[in-house]
Z-matrix of the N, CA and C atoms (Angstrom, degrees):
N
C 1 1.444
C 2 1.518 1 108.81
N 3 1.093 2 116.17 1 141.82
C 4 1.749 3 124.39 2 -171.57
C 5 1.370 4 102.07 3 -115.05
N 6 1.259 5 139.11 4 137.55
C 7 1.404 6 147.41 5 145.94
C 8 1.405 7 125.26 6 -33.68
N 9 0.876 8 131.87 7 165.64
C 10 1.071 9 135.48 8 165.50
C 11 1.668 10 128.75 9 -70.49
N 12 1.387 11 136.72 10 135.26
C 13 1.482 12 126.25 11 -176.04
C 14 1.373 13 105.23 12 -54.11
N 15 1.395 14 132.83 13 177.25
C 16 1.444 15 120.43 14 154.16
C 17 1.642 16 102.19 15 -96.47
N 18 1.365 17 83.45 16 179.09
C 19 2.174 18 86.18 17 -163.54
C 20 1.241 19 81.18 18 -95.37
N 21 1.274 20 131.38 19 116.05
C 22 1.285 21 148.60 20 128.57
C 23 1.435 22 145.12 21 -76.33
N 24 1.089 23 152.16 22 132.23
C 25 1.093 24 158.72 23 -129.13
C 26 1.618 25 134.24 24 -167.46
N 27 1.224 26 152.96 25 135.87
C 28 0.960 27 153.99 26 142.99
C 29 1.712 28 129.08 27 -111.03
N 30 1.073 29 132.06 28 132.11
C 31 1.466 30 141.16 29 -141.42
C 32 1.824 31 117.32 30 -170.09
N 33 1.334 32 104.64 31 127.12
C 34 1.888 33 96.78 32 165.61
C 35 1.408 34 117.43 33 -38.47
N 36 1.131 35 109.54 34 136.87
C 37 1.512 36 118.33 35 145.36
C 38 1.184 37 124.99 36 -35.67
N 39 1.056 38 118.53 37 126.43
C 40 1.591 39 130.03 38 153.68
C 41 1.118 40 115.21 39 -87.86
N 42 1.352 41 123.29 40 168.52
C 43 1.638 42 135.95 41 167.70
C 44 1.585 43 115.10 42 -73.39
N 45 0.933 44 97.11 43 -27.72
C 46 1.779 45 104.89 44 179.60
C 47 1.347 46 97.08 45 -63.20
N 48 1.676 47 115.71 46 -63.36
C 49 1.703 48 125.41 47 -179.37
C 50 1.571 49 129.57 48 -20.78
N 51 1.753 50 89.02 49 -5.94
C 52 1.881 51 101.47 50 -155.41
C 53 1.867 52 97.34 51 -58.17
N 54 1.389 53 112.15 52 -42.19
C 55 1.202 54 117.81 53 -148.98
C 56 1.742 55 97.50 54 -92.16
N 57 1.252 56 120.06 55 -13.21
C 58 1.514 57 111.07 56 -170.40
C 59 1.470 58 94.76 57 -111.87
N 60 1.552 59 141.39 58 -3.58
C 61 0.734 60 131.63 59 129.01
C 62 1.478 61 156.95 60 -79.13
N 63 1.370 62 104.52 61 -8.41
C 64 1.364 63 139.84 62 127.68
C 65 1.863 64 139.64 63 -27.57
N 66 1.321 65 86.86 64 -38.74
C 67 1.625 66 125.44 65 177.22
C 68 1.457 67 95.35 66 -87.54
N 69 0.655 68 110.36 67 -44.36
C 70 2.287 69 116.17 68 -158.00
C 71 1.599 70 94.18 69 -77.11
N 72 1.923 71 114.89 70 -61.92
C 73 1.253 72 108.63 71 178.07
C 74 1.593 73 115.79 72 -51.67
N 75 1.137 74 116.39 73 -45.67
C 76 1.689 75 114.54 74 -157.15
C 77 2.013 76 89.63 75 -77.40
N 78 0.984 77 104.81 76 -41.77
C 79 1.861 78 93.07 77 -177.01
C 80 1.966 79 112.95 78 -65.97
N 81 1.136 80 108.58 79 -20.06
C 82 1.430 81 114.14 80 -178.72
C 83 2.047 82 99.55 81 -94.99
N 84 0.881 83 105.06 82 -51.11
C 85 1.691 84 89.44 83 173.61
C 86 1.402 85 124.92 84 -29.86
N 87 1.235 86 136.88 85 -80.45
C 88 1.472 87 139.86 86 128.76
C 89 1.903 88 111.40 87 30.18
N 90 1.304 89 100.38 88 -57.71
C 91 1.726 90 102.75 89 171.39
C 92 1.316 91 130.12 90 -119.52
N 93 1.717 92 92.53 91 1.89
C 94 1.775 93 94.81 92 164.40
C 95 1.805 94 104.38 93 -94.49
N 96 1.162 95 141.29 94 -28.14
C 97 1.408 96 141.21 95 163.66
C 98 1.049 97 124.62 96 -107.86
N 99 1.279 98 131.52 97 32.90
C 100 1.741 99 142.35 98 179.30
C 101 1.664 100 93.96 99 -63.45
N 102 1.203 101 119.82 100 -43.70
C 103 1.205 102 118.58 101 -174.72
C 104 1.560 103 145.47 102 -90.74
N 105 1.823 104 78.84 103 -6.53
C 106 1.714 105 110.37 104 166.73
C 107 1.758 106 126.49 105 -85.34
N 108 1.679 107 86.73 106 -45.09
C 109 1.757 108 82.56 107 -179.65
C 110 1.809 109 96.43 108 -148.28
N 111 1.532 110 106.52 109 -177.82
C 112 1.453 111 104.32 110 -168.95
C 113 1.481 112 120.57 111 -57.61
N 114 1.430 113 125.35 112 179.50
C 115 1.416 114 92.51 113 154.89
C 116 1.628 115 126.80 114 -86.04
N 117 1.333 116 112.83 115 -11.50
C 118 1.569 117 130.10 116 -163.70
C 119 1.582 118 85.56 117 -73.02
N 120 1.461 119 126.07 118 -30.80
C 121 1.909 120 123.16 119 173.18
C 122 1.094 121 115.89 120 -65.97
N 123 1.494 122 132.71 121 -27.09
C 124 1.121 123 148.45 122 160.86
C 125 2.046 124 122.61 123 -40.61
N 126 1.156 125 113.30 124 84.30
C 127 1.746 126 96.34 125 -179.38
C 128 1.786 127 124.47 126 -53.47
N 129 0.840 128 94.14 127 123.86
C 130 1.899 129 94.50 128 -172.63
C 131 1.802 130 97.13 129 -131.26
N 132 0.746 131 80.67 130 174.27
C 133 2.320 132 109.29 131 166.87
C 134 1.568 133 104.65 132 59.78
N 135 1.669 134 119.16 133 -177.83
C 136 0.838 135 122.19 134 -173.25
C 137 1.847 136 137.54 135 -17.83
N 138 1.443 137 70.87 136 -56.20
C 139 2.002 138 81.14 137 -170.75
C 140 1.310 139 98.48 138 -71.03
N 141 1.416 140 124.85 139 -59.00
C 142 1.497 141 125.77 140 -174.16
C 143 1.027 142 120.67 141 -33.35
N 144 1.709 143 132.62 142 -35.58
C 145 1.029 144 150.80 143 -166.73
C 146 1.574 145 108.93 144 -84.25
N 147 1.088 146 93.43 145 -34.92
C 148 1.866 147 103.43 146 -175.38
C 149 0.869 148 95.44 147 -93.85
N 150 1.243 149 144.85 148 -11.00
C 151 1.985 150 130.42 149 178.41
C 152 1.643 151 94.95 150 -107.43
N 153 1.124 152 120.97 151 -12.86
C 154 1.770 153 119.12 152 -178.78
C 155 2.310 154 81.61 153 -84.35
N 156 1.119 155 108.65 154 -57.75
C 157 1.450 156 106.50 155 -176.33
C 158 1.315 157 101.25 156 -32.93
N 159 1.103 158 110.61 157 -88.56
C 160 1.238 159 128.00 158 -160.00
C 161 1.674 160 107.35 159 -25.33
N 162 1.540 161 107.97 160 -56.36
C 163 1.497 162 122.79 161 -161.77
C 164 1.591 163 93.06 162 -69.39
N 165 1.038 164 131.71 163 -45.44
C 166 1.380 165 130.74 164 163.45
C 167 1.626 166 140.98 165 -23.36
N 168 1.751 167 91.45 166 -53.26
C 169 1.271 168 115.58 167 166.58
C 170 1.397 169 125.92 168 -81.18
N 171 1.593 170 103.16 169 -28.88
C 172 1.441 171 77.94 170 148.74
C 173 1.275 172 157.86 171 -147.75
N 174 1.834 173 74.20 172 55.57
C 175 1.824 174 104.17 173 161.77
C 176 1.871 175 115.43 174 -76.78
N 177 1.550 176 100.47 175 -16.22
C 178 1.355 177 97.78 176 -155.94
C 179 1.717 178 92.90 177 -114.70
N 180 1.135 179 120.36 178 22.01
C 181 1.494 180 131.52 179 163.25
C 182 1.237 181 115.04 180 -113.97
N 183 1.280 182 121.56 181 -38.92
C 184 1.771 183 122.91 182 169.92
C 185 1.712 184 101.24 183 -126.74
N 186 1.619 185 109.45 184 92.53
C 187 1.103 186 113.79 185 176.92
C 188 1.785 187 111.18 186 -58.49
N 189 1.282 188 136.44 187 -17.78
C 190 1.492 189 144.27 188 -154.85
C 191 1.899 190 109.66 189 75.45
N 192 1.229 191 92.69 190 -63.95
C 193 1.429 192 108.70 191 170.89
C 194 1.473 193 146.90 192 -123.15
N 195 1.501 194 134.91 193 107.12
C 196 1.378 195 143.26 194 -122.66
C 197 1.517 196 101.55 195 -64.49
N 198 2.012 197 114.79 196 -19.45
C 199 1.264 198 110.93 197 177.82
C 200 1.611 199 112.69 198 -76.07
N 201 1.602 200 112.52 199 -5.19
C 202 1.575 201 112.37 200 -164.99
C 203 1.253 202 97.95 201 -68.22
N 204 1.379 203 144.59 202 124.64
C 205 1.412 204 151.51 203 143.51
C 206 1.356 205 149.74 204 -117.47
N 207 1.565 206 131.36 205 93.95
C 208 1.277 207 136.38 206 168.21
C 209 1.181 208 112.92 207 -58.75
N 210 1.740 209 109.97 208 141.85
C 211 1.406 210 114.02 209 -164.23
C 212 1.676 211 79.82 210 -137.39
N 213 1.466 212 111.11 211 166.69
C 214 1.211 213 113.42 212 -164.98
C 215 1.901 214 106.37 213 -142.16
N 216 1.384 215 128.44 214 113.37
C 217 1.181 216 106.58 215 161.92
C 218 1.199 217 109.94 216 -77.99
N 219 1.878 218 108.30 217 149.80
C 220 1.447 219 114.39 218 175.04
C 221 2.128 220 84.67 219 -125.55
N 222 1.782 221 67.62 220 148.91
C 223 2.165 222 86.84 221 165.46
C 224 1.514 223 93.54 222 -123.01
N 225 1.229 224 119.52 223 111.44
C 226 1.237 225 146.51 224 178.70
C 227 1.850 226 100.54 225 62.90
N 228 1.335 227 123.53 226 -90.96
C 229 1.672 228 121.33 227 167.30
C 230 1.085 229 107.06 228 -111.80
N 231 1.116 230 144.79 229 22.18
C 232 1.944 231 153.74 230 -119.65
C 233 1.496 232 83.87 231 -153.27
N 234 1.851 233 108.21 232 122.22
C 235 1.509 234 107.84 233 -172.90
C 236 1.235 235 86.08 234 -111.17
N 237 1.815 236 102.64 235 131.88
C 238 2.239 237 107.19 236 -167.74
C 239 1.815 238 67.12 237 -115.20
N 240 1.348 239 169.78 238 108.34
C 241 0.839 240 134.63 239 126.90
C 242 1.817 241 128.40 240 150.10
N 243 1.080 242 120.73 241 114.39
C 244 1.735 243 97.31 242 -169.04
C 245 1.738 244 94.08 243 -148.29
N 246 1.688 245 96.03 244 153.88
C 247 1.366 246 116.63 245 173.83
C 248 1.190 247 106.94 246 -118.23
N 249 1.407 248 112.76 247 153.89
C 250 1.465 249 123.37 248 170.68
C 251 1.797 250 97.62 249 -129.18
N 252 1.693 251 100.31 250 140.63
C 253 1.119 252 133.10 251 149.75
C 254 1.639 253 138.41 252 -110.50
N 255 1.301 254 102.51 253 164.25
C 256 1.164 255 102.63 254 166.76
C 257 1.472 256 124.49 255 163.71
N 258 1.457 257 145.20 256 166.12
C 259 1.269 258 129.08 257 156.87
C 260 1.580 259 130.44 258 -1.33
N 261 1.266 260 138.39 259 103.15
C 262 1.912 261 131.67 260 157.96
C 263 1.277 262 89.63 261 -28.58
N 264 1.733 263 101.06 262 143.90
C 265 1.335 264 116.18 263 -178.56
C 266 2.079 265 92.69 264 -125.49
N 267 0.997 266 104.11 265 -26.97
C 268 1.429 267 114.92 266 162.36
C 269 1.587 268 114.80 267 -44.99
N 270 1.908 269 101.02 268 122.58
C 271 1.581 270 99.32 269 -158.43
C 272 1.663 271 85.85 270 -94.23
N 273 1.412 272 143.48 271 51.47
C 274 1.190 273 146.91 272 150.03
C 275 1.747 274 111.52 273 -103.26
N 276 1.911 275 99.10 274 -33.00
C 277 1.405 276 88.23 275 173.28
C 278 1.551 277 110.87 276 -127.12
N 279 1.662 278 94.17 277 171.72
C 280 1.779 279 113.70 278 -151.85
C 281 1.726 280 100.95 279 -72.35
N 282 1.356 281 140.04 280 110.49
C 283 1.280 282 138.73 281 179.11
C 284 1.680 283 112.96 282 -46.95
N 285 1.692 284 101.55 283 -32.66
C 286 1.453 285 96.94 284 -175.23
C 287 1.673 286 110.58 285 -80.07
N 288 1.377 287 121.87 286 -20.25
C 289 1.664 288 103.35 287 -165.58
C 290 1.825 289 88.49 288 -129.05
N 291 1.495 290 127.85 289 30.49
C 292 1.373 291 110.60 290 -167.99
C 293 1.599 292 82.07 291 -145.55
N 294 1.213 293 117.89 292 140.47
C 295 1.559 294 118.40 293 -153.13
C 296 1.985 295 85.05 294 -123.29
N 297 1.144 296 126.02 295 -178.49
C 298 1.692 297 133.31 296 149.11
C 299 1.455 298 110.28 297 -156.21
N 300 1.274 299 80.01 298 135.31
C 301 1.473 300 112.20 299 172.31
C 302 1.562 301 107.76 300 -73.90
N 303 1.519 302 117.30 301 82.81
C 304 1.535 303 108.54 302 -166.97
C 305 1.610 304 111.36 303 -91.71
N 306 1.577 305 123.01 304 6.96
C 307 1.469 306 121.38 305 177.85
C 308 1.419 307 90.17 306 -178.56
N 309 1.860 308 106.77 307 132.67
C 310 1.231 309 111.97 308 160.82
C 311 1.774 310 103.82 309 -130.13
N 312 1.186 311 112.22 310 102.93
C 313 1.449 312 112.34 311 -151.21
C 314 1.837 313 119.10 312 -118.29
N 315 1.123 314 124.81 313 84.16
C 316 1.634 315 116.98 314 -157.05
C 317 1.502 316 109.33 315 -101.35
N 318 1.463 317 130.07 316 161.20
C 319 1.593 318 114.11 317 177.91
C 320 0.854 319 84.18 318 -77.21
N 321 1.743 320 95.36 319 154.99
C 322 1.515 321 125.75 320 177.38
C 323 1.758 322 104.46 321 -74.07
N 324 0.885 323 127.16 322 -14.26
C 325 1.573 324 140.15 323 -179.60
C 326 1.991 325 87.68 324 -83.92
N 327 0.833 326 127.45 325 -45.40
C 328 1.926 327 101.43 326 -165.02
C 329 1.730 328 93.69 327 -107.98
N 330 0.992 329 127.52 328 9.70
C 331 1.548 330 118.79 329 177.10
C 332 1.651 331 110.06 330 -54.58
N 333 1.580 332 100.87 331 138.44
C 334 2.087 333 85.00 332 173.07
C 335 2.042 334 92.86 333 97.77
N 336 0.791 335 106.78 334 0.46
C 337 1.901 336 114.26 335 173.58
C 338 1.113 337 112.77 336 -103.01
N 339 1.131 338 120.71 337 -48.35
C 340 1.532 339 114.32 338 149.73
C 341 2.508 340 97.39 339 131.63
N 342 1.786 341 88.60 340 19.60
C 343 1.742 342 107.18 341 174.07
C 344 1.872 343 98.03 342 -67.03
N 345 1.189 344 127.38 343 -42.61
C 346 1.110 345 118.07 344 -172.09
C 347 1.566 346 115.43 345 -80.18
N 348 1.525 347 113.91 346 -7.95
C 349 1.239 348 89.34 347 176.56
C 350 1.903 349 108.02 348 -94.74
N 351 1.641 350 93.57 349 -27.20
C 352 1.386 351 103.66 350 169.28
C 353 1.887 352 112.05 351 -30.20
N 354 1.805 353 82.87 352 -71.25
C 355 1.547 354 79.58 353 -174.23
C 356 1.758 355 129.95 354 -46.73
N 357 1.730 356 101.08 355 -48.58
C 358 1.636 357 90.18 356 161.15
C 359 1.101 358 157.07 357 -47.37
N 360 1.652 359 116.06 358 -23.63
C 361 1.404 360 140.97 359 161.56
C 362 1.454 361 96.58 360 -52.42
N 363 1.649 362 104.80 361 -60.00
C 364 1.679 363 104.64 362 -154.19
C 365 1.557 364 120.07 363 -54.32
N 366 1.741 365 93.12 364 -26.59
C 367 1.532 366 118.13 365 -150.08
C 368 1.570 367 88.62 366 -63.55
N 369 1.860 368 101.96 367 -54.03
C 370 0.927 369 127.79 368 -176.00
C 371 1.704 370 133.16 369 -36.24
N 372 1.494 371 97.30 370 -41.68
C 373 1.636 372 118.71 371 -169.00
C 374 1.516 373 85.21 372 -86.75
N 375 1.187 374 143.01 373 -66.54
C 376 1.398 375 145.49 374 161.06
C 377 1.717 376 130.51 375 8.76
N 378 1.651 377 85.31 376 -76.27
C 379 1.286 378 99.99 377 167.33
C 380 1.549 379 110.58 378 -56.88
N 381 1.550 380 114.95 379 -47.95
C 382 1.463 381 111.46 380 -160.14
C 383 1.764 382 94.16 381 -58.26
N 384 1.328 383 102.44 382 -56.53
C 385 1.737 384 106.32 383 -178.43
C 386 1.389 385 120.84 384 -31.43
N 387 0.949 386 106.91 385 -49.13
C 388 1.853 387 122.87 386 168.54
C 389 1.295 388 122.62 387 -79.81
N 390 1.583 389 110.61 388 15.43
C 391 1.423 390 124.68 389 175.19
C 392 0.974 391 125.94 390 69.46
N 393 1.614 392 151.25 391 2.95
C 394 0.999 393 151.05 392 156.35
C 395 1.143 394 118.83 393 -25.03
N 396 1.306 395 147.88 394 154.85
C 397 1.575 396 143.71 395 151.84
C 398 1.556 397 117.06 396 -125.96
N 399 1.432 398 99.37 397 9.10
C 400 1.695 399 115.82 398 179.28
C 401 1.660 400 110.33 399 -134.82
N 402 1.243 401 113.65 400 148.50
C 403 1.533 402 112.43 401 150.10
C 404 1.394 403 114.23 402 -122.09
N 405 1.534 404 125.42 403 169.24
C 406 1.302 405 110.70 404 127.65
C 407 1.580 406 117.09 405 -149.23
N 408 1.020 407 138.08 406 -152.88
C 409 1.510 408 126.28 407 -147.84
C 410 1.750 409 94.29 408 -172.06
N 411 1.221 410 98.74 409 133.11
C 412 1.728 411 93.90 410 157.27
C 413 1.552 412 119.88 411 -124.56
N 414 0.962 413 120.86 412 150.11
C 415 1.542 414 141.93 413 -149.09
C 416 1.684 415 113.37 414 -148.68
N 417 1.784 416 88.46 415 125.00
C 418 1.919 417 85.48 416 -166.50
C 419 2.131 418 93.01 417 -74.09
N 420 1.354 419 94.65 418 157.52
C 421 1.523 420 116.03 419 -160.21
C 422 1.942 421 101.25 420 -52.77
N 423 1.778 422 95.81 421 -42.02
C 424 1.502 423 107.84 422 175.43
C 425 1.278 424 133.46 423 -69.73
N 426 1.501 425 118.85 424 -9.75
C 427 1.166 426 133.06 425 -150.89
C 428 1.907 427 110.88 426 -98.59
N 429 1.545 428 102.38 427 58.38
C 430 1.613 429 125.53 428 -146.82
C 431 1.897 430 86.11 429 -56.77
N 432 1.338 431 119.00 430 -30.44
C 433 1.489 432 97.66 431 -154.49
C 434 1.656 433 95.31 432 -93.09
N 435 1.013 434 124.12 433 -29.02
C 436 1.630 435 112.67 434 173.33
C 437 1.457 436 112.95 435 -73.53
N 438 1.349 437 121.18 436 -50.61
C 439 1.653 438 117.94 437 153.76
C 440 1.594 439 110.26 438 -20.10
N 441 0.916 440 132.34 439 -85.21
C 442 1.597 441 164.97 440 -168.51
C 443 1.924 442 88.00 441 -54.84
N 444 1.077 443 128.50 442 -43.83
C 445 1.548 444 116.47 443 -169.17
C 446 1.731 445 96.23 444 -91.40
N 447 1.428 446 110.92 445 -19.38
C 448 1.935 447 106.37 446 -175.22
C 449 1.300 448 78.47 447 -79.04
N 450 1.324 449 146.36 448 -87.37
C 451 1.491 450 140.61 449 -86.82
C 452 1.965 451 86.50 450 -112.35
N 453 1.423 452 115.19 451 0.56
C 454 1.825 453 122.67 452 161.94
C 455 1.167 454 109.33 453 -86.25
N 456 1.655 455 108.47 454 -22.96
C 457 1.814 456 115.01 455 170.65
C 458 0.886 457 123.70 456 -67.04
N 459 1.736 458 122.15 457 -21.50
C 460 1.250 459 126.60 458 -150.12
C 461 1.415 460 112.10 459 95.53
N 462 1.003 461 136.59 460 -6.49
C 463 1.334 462 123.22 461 172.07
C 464 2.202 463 111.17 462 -91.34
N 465 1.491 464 88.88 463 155.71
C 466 1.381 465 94.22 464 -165.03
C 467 1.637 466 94.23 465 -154.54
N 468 1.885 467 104.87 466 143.95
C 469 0.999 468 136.77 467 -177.15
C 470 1.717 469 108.12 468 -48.49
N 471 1.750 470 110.54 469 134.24
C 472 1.840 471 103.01 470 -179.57
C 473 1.225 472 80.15 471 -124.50
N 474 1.219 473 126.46 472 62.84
C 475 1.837 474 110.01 473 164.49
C 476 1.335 475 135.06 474 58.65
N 477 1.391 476 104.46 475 -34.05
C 478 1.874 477 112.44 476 -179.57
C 479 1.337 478 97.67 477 -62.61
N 480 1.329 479 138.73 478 140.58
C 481 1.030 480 140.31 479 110.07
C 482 1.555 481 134.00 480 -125.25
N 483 1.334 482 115.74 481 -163.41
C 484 1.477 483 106.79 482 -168.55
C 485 1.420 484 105.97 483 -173.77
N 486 1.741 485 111.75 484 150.96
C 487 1.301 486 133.39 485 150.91
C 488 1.244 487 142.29 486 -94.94
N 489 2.006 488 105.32 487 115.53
C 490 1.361 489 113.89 488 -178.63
C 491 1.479 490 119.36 489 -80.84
N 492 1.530 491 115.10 490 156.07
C 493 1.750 492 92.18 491 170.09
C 494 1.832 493 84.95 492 -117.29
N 495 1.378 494 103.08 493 126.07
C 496 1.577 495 110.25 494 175.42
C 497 1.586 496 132.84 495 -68.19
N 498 1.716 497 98.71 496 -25.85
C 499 1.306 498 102.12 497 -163.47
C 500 2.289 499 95.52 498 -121.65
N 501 1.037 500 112.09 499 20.29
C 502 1.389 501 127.29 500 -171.37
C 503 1.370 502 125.36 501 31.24
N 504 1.309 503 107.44 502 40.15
C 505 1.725 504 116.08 503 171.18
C 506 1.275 505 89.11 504 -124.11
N 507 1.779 506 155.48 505 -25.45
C 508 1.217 507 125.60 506 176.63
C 509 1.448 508 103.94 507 100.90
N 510 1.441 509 128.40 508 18.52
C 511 1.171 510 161.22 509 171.04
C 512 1.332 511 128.54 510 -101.85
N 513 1.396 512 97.24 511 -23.25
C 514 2.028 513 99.63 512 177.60
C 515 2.241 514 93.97 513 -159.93
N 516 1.974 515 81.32 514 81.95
C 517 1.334 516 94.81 515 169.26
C 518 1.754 517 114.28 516 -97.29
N 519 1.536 518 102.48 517 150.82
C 520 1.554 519 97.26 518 176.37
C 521 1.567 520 96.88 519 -134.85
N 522 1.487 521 92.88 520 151.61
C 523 2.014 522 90.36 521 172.23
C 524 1.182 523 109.15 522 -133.75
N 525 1.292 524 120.22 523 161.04
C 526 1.787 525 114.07 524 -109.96
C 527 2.103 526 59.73 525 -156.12
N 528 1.770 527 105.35 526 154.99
C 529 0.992 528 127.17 527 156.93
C 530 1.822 529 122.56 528 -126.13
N 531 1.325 530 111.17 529 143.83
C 532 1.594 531 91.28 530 -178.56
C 533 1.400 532 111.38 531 -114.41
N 534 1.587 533 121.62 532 116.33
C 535 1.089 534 140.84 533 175.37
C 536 1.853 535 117.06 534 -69.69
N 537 1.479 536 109.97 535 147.91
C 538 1.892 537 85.23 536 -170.69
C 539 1.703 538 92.54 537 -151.65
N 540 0.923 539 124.60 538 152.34
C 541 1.616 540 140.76 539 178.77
C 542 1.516 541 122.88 540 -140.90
N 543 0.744 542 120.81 541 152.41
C 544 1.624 543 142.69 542 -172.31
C 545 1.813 544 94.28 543 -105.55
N 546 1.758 545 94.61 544 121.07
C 547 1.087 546 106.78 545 -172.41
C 548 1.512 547 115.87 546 -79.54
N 549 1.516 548 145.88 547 149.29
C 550 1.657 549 133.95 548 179.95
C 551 1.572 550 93.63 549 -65.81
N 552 1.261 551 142.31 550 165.27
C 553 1.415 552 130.18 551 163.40
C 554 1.752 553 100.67 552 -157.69
């Protein structure tokens, strides 16, 4: 006898989503820069959460642009996970036919379920919907297991890369690679 699947899902953002996606970013920070800056640099707890809300909501009420889109994995109504799309902002590529993958972000608690690949498909069908025929994505240089899960997607290294300074004194730099794919259309 086999169990049941769990109800899984992927879906737009809502405005409500601000705060449970809000939750997902601030619990995954913690293990996406453990190795960049302290953890006490890290925003966490109450307030953080309500000023990450807030900024959330209202990104996801006035997107700027109709291609901007957060997508959300849910485990049953429970949001483990969210991507953002939208237009290349990169002045090498064309905003109208080159899409980016600007966050593919899952709790570190449901990773290995198989929400991140969900979300990439979705990200994926998305962009195509909104016409894209390109993506690309940037990815810090260290970050071997998201590297390693794009480039099993099909995505593969175009040479660009680059250095951010995170904390703006030039004290907590990261360098970032940009990964790029050819959309199905």
């Amino acid at each position: 006898m086999t169990s049941p699947g769990a109800d899984v899902s992927v879906r737009v953002a809502w405005a409500d989503d601000a705060p449970a996606i809000a939750r997902v970013q601030l619990r995954a920070w913690p293990t996406l820069y453990a190795d960049l800056v302290p953890p006490e640099a890290i925003p966490s707890g109450p307030e953080a959460e309500a000023s990450a809300a807030a900024a959330w909501q209202a990104s996801l009420q006035k997107p700027g642009d109709a291609r901007n889109r957060v997508l959300v994995a849910l485990e049953r109504n429970r949001v483990v996970g969210f991507a953002i799309t939208g237009p290349a902002g990169d002045p090498d590529r064309d905003p109208v036919s080159d899409a980016e993958l600007r966050e593919l972000t899952v709790d570190p608690d449901e990773r290995g379920k198989g929400h991140g690949s969900r979300l990439l498909q979705a990200a994926a069908d998305t962009m195509v919907a909104d016409r894209f025929t390109h993506a690309v994505t940037w990815v810090m240089a260290g970050d071997d297991a998201l590297l390693s899960f794009l480039t099993d997607a099909g995505w593969a290294a175009d040479s660009a890369h680059r250095e951010l300074d995170l904390d703006g004194t030039g004290a907590t730099r990261v360098k970032q690679v940009r990964l790029h794919t050819r959309l199905a259309g």
